[in-house]
Structures are given as structure tokens and as C-alpha cells.
N, C-alpha and C positions, 0 to 999 in steps of 0.2 A: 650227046655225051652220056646221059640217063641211058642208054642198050647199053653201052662200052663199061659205063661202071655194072652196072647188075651182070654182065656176061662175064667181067673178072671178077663177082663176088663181095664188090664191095658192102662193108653191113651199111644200111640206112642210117642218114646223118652222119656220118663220118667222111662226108666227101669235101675235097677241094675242087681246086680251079683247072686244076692236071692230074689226067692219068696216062699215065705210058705203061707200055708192056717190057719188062727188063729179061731177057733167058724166059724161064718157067717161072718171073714174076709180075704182076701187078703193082707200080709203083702209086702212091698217091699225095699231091701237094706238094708241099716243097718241102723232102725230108733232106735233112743235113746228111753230109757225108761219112758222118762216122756210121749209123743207122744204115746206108747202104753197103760201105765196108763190112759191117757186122754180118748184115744177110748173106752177101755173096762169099766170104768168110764159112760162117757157118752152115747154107742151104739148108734152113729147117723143112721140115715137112707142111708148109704153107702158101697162101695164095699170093699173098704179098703181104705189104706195109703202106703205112700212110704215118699224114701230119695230118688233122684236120682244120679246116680254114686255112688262114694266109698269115700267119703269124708276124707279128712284127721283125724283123732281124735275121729270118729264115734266111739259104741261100735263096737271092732271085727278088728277097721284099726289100725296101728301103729301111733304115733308118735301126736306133740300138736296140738291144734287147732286153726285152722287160719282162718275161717270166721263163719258165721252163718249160719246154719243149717235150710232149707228151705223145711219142711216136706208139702207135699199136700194130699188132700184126694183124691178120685177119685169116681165117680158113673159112668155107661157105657161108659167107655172110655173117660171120658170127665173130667179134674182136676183142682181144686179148690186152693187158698191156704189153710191151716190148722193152722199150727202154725210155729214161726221161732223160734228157742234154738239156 
């Protein structure tokens, strides 16, 4: 999994447990769907998006949700924020 994240760019420490490759993006962790509605919506000029870690309440994790949800985008390794849910 380490070649598959550095080959989409992922920046260091910002990885989860999943990356898939979406169209022309890099998906990572379990981001909500509004965060992917928004990308595929918008098509900014970048690598992809992520969650990092496995947040509690994400789609896919168990149980409620206890903070806010801090999705980033990413271009060459390097992450921005994106949006917070």
C-alpha cells in the first residue's frame, strides 16, 4: 500500500486504511459523501482527497460521531484544507 499512496501523491501522515483511484483522482480513508459529491461537482485542479485515520462515525466505521470531520485535498504531496463536515 506504501508504492500506491506515494505514486498518487499522498502527503506523509495523512494516510488511512484505503486508497482508491476515482476518474483522475486519489481517494483516501473514508471520506463522506458530500466531500466526494463536492470534488466530482467541482474537478479542481488536484490529486485527490482524503480523511485521515478511521474516524469514528465516518461512512464504513461503527458507532456516533464525536468531532468534526477535517477532509484535505492534496496536489504533489503537499495538503491543503478542503472542507470540515
Amino acid at each position: 500500500m506504501g508504492n500506491i499512496k506515494k505514486r498518487v501523491g499522498l502527503p506523509y501522515g495523512l494516510g488511512a486504511c484505503h486508497t482508491i483511484e476515482m476518474g483522475d483522482y486519489a481517494i483516501e480513508g473514508h471520506v463522506p459523501f458530500e466531500a466526494l459529491n463536492r470534488l466530482f461537482d467541482e474537478r479542481p485542479d488536484i490529486d485527490g482527497i482524503g480523511l485521515a485515520g478511521m474516524p469514528i462515525g465516518t461512512p464504513g466505521m461503527p458507532g456516533s460521531r464525536h468531532e468534526e470531520w477535517n477532509v484535505y485535498q492534496f496536489r504533489n504531496g503537499e495538503a491543503d484544507p478542503c472542507m470540515t463536515l
